[in-house]
C-alpha positions as YAML, in Angstrom:
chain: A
units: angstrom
residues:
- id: 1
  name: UNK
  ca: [76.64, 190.62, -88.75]
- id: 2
  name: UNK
  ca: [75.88, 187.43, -89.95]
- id: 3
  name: UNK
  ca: [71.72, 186.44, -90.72]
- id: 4
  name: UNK
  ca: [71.04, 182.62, -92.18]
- id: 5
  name: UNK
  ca: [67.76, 181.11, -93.27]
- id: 6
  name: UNK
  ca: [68.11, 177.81, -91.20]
- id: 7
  name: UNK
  ca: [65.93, 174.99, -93.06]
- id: 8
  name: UNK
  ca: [65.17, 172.47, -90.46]
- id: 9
  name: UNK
  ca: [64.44, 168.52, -91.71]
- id: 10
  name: UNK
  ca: [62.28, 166.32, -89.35]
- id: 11
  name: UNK
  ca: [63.51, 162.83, -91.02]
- id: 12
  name: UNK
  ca: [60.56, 160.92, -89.10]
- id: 13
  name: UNK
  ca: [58.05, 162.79, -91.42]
- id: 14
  name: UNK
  ca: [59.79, 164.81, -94.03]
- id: 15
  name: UNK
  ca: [58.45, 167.93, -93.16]
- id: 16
  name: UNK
  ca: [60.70, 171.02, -93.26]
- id: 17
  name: UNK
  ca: [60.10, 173.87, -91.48]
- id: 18
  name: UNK
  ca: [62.41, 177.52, -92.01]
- id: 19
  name: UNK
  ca: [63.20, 180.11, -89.69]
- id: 20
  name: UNK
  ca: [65.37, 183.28, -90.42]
- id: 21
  name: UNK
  ca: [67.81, 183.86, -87.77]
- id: 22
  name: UNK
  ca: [70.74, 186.43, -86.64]
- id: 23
  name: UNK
  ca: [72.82, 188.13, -84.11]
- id: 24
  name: UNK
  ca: [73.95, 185.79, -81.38]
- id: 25
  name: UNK
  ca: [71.52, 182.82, -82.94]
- id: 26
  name: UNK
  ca: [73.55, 182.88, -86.12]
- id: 27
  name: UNK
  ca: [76.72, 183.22, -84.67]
- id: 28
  name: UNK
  ca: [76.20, 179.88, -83.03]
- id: 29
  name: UNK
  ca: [76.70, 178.47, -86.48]
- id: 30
  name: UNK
  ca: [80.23, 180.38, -87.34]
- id: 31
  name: UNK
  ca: [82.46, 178.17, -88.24]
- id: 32
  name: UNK
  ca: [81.01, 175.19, -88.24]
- id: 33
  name: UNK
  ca: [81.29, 172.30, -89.84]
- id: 34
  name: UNK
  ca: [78.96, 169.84, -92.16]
- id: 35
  name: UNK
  ca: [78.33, 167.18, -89.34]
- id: 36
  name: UNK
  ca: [78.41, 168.78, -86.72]
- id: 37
  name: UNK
  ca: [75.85, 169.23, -84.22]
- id: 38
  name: UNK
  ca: [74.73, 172.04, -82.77]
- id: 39
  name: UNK
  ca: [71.45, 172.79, -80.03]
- id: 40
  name: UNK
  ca: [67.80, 174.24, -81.32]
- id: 41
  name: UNK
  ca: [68.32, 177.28, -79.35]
- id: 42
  name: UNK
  ca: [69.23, 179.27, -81.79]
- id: 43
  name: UNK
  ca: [65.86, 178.24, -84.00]
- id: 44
  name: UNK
  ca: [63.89, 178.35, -80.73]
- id: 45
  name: UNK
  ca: [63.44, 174.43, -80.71]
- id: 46
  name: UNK
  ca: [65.71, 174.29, -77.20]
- id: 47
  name: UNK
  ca: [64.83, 170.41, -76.59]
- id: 48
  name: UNK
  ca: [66.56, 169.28, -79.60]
- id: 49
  name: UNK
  ca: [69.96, 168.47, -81.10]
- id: 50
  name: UNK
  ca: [70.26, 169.58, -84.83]
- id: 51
  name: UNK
  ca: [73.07, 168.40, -86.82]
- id: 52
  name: UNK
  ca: [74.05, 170.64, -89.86]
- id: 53
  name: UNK
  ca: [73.82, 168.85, -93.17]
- id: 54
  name: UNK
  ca: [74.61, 171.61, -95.52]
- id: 55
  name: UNK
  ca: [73.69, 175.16, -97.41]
- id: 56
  name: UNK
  ca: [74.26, 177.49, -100.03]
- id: 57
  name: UNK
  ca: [75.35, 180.88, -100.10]
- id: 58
  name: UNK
  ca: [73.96, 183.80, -101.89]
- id: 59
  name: UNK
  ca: [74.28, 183.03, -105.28]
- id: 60
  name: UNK
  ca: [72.87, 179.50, -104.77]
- id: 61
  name: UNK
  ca: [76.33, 177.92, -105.02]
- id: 62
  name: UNK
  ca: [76.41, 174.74, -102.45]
- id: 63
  name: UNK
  ca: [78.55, 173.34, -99.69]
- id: 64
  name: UNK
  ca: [79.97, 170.26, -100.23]
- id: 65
  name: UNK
  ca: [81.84, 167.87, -97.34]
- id: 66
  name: UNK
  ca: [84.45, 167.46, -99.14]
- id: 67
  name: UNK
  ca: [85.98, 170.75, -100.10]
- id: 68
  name: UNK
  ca: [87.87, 172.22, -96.56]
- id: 69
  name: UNK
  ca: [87.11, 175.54, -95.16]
- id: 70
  name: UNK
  ca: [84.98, 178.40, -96.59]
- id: 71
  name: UNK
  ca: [86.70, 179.06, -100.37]
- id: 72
  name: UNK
  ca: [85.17, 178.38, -102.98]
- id: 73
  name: UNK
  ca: [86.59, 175.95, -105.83]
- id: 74
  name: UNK
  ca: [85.62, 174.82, -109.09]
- id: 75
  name: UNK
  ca: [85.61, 170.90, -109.45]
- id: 76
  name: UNK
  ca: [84.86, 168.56, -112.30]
- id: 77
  name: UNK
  ca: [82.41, 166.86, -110.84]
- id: 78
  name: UNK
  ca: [80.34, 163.54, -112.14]
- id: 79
  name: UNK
  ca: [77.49, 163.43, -110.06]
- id: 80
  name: UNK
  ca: [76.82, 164.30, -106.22]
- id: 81
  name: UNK
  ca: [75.67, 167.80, -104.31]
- id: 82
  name: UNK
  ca: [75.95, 170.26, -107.16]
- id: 83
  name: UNK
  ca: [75.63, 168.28, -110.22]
- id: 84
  name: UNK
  ca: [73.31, 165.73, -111.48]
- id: 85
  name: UNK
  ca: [74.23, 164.43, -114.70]
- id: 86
  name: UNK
  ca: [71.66, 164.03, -117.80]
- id: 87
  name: UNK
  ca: [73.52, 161.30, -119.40]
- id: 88
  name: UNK
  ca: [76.17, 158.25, -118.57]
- id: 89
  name: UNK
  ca: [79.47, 159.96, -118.10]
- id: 90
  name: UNK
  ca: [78.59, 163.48, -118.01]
- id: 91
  name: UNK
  ca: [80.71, 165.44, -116.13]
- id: 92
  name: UNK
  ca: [80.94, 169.35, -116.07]
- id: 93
  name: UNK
  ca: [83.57, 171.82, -114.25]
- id: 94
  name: UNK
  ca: [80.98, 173.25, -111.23]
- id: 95
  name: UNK
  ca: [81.77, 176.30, -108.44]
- id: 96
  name: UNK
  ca: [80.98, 174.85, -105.32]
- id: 97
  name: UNK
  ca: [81.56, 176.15, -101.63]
- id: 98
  name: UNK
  ca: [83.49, 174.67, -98.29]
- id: 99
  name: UNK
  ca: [81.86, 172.78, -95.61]
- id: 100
  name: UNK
  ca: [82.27, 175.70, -93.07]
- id: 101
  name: UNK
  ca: [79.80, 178.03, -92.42]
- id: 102
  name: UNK
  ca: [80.55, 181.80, -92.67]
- id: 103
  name: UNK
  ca: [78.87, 185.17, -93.57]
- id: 104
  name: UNK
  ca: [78.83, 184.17, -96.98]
- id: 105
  name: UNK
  ca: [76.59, 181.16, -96.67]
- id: 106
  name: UNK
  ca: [72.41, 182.25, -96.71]
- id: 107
  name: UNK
  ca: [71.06, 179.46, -96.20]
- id: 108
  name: UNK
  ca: [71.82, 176.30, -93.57]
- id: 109
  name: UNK
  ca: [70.13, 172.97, -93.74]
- id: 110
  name: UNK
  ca: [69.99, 170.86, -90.44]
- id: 111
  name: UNK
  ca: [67.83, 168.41, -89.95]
- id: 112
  name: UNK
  ca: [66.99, 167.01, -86.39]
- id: 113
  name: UNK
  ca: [68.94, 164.31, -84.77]
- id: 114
  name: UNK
  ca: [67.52, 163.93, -81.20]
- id: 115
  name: UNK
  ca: [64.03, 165.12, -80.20]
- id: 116
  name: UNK
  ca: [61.66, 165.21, -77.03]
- id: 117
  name: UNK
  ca: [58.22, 165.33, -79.41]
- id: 118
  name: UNK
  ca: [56.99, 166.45, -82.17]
- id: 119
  name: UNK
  ca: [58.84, 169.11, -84.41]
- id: 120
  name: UNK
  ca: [55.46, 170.58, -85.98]
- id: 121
  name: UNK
  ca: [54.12, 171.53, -82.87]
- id: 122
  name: UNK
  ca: [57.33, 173.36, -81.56]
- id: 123
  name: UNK
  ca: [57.04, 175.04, -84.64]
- id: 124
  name: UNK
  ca: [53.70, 176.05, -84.59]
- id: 125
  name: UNK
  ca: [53.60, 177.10, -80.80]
- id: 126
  name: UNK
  ca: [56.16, 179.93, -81.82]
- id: 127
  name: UNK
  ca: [53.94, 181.28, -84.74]
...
């Protein structure tokens, strides 16, 4: 059974806000996609669209967009989710994982696309 930690963004005023979720809520991410969009249900915020916009799985290893499915892969990578180089032309060989979400994956990041008001309160109403 799958459980996430779903971190969701407001982008109007940076404030993040977590929830754990599983059973039937988490399912509702299986095997999706970074991009996709998905309703609050499942992180009881049912009057707004959330679109996924990564994650990490257990070990901490990311998801990047541009590696398919749910493998993991090593790539040399100069800069971007996973990496951030010290110096001009660093690169370094880094394990990163797919762009679908699966049991692996503990943690989801979404942040909010379309809203009816504001995110804190929802939040705070549930608490």
């Amino acid at each position: 059974m799958a459980e996430f930690k779903i971190v969701v963004a407001d982008p109007e005023t940076g404030e993040t806000f977590q929830r754990e979720v599983d059973g039937q809520d988490a399912n509702r991410f299986l095997g999706r996609d970074i991009g996709d969009e998905v309703t609050g249900a499942a992180v009881d915020l049912a009057d707004y669209t959330l679109e996924i916009t990564g994650g990490s799985d257990e070990t901490g290893r990311p998801m990047r967009e541009d590696v398919s499915g749910t493998r993991l892969k090593e790539l040399l990578l100069d800069g971007g989710v996973g990496f951030e180089p010290s110096r001009e032309g660093e690169r370094k060989r880094i394990t990163v994982r797919g762009r679908e979400v699966d049991d692996d994956v503990a943690q989801i990041n979404v942040s909010v696309v379309d809203s009816d008001g504001d995110i804190a309160a929802a939040f705070e109403d549930d608490e």
